[in-house]
mmJSON file of the N, C-alpha and C atoms, coordinates in Angstrom:
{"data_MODEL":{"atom_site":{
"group_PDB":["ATOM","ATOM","ATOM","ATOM","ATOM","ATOM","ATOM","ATOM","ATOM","ATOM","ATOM","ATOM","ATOM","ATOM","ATOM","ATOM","ATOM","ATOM","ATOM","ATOM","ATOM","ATOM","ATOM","ATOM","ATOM","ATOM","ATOM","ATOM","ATOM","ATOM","ATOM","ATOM","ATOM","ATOM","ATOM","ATOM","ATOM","ATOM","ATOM","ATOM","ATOM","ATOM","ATOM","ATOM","ATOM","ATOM","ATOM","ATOM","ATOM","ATOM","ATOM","ATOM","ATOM","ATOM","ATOM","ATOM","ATOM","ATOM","ATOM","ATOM","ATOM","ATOM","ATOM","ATOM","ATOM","ATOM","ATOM","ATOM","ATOM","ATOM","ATOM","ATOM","ATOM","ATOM","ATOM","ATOM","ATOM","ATOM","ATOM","ATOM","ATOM","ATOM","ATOM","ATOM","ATOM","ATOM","ATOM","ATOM","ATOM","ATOM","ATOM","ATOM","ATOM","ATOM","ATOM","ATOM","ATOM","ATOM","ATOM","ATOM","ATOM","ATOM","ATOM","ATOM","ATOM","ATOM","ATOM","ATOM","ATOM","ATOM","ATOM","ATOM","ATOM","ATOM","ATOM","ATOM","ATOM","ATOM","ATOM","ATOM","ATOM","ATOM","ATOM","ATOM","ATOM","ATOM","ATOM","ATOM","ATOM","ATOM","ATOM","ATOM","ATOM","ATOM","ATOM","ATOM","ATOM","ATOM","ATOM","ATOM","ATOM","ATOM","ATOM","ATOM","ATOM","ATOM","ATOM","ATOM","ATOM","ATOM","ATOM","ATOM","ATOM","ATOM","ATOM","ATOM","ATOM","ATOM","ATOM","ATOM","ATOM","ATOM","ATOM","ATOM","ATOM","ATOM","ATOM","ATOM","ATOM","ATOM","ATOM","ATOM","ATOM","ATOM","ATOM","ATOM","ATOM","ATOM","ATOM","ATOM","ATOM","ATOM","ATOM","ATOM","ATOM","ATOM","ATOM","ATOM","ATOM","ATOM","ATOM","ATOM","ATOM","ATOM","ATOM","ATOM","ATOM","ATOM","ATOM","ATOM","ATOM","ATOM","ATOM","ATOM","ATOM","ATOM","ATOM","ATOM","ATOM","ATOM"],
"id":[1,2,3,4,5,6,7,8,9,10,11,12,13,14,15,16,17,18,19,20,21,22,23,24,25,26,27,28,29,30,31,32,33,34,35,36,37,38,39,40,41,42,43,44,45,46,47,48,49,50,51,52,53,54,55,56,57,58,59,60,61,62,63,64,65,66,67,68,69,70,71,72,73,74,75,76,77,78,79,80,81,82,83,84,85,86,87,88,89,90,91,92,93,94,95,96,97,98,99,100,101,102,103,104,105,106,107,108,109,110,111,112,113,114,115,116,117,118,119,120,121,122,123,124,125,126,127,128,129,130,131,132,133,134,135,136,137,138,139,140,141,142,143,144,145,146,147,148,149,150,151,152,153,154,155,156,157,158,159,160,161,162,163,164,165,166,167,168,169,170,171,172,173,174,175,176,177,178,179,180,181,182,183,184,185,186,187,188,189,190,191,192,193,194,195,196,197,198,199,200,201,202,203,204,205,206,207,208,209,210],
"type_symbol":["N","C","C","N","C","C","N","C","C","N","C","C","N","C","C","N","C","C","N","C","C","N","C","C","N","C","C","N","C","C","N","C","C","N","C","C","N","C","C","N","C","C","N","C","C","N","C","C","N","C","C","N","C","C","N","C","C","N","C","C","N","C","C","N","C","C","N","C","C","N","C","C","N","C","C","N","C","C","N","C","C","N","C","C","N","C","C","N","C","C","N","C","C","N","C","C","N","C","C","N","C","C","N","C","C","N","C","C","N","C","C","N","C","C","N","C","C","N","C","C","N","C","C","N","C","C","N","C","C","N","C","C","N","C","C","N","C","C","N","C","C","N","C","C","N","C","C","N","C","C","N","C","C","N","C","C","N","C","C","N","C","C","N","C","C","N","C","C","N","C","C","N","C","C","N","C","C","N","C","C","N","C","C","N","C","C","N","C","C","N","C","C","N","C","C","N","C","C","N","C","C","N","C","C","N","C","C","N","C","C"],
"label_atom_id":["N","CA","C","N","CA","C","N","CA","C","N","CA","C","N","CA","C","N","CA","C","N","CA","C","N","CA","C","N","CA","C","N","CA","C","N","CA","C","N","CA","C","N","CA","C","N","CA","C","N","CA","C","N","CA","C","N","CA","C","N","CA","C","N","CA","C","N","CA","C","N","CA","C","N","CA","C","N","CA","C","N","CA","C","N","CA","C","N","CA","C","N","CA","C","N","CA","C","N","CA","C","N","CA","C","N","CA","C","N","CA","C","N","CA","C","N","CA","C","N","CA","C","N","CA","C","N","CA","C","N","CA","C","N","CA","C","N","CA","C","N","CA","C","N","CA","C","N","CA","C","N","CA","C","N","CA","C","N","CA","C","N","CA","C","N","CA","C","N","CA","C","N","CA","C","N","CA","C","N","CA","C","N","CA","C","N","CA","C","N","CA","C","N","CA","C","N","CA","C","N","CA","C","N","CA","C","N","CA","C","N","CA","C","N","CA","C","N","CA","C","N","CA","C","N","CA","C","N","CA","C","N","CA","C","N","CA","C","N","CA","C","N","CA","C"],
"label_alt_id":[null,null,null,null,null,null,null,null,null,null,null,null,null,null,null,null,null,null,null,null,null,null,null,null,null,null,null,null,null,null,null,null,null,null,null,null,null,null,null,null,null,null,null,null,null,null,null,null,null,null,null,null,null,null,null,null,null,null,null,null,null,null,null,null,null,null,null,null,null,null,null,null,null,null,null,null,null,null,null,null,null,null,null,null,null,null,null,null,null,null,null,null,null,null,null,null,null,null,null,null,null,null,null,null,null,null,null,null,null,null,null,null,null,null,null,null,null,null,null,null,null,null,null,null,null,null,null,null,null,null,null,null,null,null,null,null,null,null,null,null,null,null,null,null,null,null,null,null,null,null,null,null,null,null,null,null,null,null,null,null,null,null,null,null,null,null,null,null,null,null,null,null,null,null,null,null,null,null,null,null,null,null,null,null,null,null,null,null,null,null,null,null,null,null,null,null,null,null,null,null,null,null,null,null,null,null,null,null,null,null],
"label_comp_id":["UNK","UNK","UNK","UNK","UNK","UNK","UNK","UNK","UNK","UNK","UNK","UNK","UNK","UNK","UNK","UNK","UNK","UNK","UNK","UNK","UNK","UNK","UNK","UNK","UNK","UNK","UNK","UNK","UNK","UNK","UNK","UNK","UNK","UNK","UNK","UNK","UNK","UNK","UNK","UNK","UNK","UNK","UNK","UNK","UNK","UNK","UNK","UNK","UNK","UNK","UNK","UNK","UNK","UNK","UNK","UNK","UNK","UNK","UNK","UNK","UNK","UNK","UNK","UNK","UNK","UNK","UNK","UNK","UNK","UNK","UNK","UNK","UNK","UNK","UNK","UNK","UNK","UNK","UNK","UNK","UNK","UNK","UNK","UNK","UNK","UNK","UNK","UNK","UNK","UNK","UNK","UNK","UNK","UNK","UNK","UNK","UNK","UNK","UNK","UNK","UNK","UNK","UNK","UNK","UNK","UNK","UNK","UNK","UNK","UNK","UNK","UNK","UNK","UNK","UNK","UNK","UNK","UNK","UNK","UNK","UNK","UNK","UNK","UNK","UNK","UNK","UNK","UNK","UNK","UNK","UNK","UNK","UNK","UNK","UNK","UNK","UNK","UNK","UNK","UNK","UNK","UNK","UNK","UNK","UNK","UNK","UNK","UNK","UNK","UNK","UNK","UNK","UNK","UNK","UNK","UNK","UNK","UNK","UNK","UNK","UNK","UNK","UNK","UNK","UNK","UNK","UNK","UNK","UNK","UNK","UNK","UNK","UNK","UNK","UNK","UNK","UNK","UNK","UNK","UNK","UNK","UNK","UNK","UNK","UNK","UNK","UNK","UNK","UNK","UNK","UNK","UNK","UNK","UNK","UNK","UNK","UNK","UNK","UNK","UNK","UNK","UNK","UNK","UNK","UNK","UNK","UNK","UNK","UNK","UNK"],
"label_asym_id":["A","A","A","A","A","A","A","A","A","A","A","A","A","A","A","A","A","A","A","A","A","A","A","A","A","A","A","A","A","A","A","A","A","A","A","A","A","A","A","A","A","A","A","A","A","A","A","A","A","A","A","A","A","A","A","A","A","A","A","A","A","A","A","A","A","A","A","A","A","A","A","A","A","A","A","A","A","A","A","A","A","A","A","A","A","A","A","A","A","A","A","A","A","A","A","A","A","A","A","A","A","A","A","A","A","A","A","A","A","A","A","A","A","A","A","A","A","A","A","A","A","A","A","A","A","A","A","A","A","A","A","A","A","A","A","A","A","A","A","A","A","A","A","A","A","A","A","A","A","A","A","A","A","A","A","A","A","A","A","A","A","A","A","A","A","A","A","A","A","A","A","A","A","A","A","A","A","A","A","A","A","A","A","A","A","A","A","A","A","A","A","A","A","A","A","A","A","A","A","A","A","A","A","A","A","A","A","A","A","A"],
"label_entity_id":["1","1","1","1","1","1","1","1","1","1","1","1","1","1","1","1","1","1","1","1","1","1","1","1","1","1","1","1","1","1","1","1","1","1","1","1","1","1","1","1","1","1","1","1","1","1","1","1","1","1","1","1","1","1","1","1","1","1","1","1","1","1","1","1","1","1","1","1","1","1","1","1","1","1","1","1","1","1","1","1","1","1","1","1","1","1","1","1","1","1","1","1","1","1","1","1","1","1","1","1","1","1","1","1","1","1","1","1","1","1","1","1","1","1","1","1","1","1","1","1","1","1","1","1","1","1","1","1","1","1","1","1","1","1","1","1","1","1","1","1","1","1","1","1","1","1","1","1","1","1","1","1","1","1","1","1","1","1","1","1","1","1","1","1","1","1","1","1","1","1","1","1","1","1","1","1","1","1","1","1","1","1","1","1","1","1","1","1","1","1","1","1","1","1","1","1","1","1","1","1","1","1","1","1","1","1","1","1","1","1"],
"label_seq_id":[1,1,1,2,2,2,3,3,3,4,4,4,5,5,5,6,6,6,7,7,7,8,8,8,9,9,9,10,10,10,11,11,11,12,12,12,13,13,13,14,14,14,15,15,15,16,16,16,17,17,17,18,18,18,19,19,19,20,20,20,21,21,21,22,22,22,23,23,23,24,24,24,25,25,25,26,26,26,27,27,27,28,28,28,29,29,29,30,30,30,31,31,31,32,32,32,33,33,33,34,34,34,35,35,35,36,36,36,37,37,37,38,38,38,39,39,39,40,40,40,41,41,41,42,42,42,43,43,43,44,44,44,45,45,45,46,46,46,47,47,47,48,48,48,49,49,49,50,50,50,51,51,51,52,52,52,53,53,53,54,54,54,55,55,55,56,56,56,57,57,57,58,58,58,59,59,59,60,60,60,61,61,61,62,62,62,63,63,63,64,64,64,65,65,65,66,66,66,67,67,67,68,68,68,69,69,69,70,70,70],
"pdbx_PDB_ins_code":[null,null,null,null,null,null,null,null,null,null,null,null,null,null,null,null,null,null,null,null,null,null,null,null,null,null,null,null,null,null,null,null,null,null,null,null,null,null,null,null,null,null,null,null,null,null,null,null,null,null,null,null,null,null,null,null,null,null,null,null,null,null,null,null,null,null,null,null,null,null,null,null,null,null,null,null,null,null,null,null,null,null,null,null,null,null,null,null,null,null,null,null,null,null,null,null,null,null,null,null,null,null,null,null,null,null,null,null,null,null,null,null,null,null,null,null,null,null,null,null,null,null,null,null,null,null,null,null,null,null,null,null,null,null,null,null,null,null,null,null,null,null,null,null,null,null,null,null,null,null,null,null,null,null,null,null,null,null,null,null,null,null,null,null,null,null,null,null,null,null,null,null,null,null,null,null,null,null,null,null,null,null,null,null,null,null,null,null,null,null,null,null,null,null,null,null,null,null,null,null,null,null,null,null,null,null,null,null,null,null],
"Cartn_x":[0.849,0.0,0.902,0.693,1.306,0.649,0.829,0.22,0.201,-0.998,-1.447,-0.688,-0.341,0.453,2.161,2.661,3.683,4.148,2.285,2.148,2.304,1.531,2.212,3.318,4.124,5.401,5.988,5.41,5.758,4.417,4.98,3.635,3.813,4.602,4.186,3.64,3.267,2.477,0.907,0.247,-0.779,-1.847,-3.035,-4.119,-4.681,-4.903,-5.842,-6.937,-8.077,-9.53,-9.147,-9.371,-9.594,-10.598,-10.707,-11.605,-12.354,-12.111,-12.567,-11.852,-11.133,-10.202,-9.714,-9.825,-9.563,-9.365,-7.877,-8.119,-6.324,-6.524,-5.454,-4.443,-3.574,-2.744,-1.334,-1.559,-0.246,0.804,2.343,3.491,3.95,4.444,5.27,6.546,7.441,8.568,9.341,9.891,10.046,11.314,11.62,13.048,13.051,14.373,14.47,14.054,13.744,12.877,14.885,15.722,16.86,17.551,17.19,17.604,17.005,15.617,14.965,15.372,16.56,17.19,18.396,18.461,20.041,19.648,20.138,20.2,20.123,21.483,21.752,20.975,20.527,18.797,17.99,17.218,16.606,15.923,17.15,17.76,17.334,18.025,17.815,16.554,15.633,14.377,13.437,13.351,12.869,13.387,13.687,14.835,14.005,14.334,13.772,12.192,11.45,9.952,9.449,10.169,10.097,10.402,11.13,11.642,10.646,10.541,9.53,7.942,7.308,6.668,6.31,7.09,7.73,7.721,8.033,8.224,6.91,6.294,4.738,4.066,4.241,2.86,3.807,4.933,5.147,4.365,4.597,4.317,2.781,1.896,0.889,0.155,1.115,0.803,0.817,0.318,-0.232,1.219,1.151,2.43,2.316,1.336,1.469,1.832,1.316,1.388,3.452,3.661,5.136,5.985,5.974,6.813,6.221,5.413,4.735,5.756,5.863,6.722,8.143,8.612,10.352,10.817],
"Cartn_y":[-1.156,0.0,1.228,2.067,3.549,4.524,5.81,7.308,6.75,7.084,6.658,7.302,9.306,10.18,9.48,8.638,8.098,6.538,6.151,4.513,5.206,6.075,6.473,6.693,6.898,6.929,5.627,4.709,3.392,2.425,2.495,1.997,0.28,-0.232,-1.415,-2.055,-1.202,-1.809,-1.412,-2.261,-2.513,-1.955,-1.79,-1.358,-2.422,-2.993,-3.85,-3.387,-3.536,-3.083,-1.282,-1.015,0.054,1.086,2.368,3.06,2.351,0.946,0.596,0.517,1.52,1.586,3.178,4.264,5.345,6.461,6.772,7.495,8.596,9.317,10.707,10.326,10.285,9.853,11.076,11.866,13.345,12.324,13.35,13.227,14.624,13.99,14.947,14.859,15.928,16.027,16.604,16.283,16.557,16.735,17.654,18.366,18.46,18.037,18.064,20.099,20.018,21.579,21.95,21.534,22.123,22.862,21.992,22.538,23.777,23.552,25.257,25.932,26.345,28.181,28.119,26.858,26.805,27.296,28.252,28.866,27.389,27.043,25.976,24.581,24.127,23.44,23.599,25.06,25.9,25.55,25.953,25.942,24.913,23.673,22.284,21.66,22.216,21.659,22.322,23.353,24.008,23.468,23.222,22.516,21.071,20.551,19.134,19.578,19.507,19.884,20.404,21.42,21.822,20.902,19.963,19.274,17.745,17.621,16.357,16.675,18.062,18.169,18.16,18.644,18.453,16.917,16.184,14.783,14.365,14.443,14.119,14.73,15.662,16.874,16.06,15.78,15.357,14.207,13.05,12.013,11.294,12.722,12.948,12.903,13.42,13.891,12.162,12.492,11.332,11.428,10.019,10.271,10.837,11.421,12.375,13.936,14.085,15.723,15.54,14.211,14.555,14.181,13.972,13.91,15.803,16.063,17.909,18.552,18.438,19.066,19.057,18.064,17.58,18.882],
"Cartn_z":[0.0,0.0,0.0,-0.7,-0.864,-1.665,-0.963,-1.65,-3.266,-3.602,-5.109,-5.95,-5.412,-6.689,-6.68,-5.627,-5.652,-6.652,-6.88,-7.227,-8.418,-8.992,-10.619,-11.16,-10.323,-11.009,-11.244,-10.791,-11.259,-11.854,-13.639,-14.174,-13.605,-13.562,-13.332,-12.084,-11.111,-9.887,-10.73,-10.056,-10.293,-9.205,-9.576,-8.072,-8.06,-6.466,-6.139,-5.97,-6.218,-5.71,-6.096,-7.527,-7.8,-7.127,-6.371,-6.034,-4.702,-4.416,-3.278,-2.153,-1.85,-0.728,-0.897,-0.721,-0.681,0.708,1.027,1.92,1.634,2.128,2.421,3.043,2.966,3.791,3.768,5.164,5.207,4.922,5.079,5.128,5.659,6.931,7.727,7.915,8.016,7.935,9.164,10.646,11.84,11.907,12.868,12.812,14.439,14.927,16.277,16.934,18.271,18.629,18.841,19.095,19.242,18.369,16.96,15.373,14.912,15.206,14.806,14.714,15.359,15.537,14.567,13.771,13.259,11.603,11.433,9.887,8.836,9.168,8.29,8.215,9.357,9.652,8.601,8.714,8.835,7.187,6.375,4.891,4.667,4.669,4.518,4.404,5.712,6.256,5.02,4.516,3.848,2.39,1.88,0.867,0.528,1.803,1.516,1.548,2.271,2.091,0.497,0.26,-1.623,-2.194,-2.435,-3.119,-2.963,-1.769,-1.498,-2.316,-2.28,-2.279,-4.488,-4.573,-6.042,-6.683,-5.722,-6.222,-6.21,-5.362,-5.194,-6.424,-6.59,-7.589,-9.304,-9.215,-10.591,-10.47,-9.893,-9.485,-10.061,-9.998,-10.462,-11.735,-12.251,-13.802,-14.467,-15.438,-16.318,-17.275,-17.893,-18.701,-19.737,-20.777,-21.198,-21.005,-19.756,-19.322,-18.888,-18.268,-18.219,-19.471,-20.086,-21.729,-22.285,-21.67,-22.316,-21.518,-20.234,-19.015,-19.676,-20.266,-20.141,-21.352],
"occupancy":[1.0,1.0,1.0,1.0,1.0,1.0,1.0,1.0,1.0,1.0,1.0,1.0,1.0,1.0,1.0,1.0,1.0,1.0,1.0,1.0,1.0,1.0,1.0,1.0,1.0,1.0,1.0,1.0,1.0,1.0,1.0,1.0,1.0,1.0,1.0,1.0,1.0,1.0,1.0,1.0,1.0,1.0,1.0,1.0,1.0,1.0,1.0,1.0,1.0,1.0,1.0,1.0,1.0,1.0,1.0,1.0,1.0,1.0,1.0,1.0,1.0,1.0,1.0,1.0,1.0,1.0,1.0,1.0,1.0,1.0,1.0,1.0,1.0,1.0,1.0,1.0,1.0,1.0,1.0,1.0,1.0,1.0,1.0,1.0,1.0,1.0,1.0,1.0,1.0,1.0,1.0,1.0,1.0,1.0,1.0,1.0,1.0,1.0,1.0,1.0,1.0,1.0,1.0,1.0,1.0,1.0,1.0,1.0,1.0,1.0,1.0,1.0,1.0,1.0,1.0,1.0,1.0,1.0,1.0,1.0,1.0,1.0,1.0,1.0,1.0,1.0,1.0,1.0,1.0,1.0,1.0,1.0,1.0,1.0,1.0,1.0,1.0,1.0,1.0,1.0,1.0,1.0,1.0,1.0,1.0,1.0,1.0,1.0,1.0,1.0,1.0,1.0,1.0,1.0,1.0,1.0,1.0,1.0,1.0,1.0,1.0,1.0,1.0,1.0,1.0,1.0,1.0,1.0,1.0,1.0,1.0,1.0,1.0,1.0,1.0,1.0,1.0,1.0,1.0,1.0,1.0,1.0,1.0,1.0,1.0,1.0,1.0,1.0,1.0,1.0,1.0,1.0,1.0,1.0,1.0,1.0,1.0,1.0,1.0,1.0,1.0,1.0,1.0,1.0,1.0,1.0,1.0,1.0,1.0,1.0],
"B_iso_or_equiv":[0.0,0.0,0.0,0.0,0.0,0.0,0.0,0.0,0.0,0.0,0.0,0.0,0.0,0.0,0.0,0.0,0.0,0.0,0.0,0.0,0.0,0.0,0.0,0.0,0.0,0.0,0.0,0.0,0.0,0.0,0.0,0.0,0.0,0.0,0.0,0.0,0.0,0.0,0.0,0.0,0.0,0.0,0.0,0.0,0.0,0.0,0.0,0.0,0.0,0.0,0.0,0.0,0.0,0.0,0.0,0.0,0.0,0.0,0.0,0.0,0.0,0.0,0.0,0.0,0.0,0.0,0.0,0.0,0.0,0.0,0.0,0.0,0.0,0.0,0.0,0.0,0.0,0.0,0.0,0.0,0.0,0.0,0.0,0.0,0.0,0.0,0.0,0.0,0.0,0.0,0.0,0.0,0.0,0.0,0.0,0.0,0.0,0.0,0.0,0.0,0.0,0.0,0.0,0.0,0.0,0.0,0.0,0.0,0.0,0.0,0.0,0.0,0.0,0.0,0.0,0.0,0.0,0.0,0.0,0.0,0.0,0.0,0.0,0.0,0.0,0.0,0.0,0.0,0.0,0.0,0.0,0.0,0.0,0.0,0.0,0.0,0.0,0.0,0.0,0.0,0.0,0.0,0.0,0.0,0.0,0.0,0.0,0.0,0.0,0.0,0.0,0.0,0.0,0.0,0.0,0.0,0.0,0.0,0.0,0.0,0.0,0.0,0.0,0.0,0.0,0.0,0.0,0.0,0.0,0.0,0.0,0.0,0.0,0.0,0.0,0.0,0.0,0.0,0.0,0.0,0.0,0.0,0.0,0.0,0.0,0.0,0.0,0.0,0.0,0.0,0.0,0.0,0.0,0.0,0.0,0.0,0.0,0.0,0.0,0.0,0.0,0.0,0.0,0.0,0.0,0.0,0.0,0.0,0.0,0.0],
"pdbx_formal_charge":[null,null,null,null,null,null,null,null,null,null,null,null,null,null,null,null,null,null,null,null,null,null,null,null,null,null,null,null,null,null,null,null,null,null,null,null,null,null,null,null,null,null,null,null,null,null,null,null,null,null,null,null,null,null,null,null,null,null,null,null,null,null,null,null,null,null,null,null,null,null,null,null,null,null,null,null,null,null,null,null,null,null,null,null,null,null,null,null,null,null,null,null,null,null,null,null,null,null,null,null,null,null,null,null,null,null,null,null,null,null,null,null,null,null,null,null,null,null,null,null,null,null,null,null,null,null,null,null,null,null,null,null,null,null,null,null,null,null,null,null,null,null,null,null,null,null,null,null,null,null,null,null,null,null,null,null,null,null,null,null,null,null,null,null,null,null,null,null,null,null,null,null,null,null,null,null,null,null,null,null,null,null,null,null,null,null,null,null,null,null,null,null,null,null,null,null,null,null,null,null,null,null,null,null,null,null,null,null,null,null],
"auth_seq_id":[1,1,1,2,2,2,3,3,3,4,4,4,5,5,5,6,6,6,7,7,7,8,8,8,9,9,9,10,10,10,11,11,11,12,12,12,13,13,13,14,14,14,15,15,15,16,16,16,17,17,17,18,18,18,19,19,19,20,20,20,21,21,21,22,22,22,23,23,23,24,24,24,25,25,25,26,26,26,27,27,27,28,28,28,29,29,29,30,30,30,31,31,31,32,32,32,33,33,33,34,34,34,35,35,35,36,36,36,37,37,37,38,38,38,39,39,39,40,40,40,41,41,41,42,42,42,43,43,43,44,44,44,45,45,45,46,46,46,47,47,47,48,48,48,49,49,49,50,50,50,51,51,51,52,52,52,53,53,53,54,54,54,55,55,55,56,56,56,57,57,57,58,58,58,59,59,59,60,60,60,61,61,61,62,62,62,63,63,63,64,64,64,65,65,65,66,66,66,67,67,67,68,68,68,69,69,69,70,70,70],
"auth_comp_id":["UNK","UNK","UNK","UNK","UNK","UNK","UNK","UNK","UNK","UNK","UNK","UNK","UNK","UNK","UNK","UNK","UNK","UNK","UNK","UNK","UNK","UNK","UNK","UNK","UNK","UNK","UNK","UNK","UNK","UNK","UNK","UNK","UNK","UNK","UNK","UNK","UNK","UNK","UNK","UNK","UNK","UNK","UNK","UNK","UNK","UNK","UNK","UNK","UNK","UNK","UNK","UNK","UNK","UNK","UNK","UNK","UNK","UNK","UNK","UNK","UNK","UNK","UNK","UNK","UNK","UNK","UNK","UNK","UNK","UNK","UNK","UNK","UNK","UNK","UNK","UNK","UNK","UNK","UNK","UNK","UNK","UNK","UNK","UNK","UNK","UNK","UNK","UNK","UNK","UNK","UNK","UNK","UNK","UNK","UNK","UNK","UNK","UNK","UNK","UNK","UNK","UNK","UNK","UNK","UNK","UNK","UNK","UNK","UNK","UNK","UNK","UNK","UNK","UNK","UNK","UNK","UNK","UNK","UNK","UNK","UNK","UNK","UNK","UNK","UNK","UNK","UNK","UNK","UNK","UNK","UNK","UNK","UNK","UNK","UNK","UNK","UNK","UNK","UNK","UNK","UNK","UNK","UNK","UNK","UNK","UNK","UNK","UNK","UNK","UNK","UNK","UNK","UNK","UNK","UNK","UNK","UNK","UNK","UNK","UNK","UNK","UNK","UNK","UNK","UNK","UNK","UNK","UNK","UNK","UNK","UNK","UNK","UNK","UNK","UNK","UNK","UNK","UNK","UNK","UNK","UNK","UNK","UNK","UNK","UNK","UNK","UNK","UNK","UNK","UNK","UNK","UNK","UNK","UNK","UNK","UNK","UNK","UNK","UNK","UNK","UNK","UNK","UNK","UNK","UNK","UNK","UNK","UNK","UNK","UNK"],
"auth_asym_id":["A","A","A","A","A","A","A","A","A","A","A","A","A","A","A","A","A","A","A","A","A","A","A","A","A","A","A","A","A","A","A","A","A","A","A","A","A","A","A","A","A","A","A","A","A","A","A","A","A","A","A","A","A","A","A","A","A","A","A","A","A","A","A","A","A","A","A","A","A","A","A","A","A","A","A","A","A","A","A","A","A","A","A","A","A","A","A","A","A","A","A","A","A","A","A","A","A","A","A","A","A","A","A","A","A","A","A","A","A","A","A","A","A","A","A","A","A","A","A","A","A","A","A","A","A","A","A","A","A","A","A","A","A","A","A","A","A","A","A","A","A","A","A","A","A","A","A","A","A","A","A","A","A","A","A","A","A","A","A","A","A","A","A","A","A","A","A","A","A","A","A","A","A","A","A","A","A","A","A","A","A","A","A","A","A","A","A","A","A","A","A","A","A","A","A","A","A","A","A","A","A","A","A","A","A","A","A","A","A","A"],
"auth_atom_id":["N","CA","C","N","CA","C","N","CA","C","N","CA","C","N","CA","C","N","CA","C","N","CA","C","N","CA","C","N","CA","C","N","CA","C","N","CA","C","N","CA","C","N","CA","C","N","CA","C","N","CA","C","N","CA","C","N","CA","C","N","CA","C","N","CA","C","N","CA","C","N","CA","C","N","CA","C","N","CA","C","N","CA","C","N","CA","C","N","CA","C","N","CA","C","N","CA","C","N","CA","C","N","CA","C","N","CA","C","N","CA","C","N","CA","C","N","CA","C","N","CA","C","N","CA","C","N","CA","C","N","CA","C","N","CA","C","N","CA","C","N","CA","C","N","CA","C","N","CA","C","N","CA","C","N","CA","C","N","CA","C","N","CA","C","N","CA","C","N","CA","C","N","CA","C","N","CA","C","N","CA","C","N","CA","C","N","CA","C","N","CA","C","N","CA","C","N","CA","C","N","CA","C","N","CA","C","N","CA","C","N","CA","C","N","CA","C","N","CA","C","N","CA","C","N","CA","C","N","CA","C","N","CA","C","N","CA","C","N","CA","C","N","CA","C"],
"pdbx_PDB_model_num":[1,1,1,1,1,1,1,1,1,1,1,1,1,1,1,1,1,1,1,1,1,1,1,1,1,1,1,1,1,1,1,1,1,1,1,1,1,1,1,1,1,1,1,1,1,1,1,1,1,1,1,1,1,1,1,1,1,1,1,1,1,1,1,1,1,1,1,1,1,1,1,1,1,1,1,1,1,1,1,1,1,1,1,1,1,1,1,1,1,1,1,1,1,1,1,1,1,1,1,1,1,1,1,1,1,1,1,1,1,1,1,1,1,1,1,1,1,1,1,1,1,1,1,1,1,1,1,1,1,1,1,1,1,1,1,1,1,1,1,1,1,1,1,1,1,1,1,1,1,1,1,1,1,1,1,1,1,1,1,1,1,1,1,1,1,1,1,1,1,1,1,1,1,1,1,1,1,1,1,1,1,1,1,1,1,1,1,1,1,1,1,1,1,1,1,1,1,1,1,1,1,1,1,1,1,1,1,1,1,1]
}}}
């Protein structure tokens, strides 16, 4: 089982029980409360979150819309 916009990026898994199993599932990203104040943390944490969040929203697209994107 995994985030569906993640299962598209790989055509060869398959869905079990199409549409009969549907739910949201977050992704959180936790940073020790000590790191907060560190610039260079700070950077990173923000960095990765854009970038994660990027992987997901491509992840999405149908394979036409990403061969339009490239």
């Amino acid at each position: 089982m995994c985030q569906y916009p993640l299962a598209l990026r790989y055509p060869d898994l398959v869905s079990v029980l199409p549409g009969a199993i549907e739910f949201e599932l977050d992704v959180w990203i936790a940073m020790h409360e000590d790191l907060k104040t560190s610039r260079r943390m700070r950077l990173m944490f923000d960095h990765l979150a854009e970038e994660m969040g990027a992987y997901i929203r491509e992840g999405t697209q149908e394979p036409a819309e990403k061969a339009a994107a490239k």
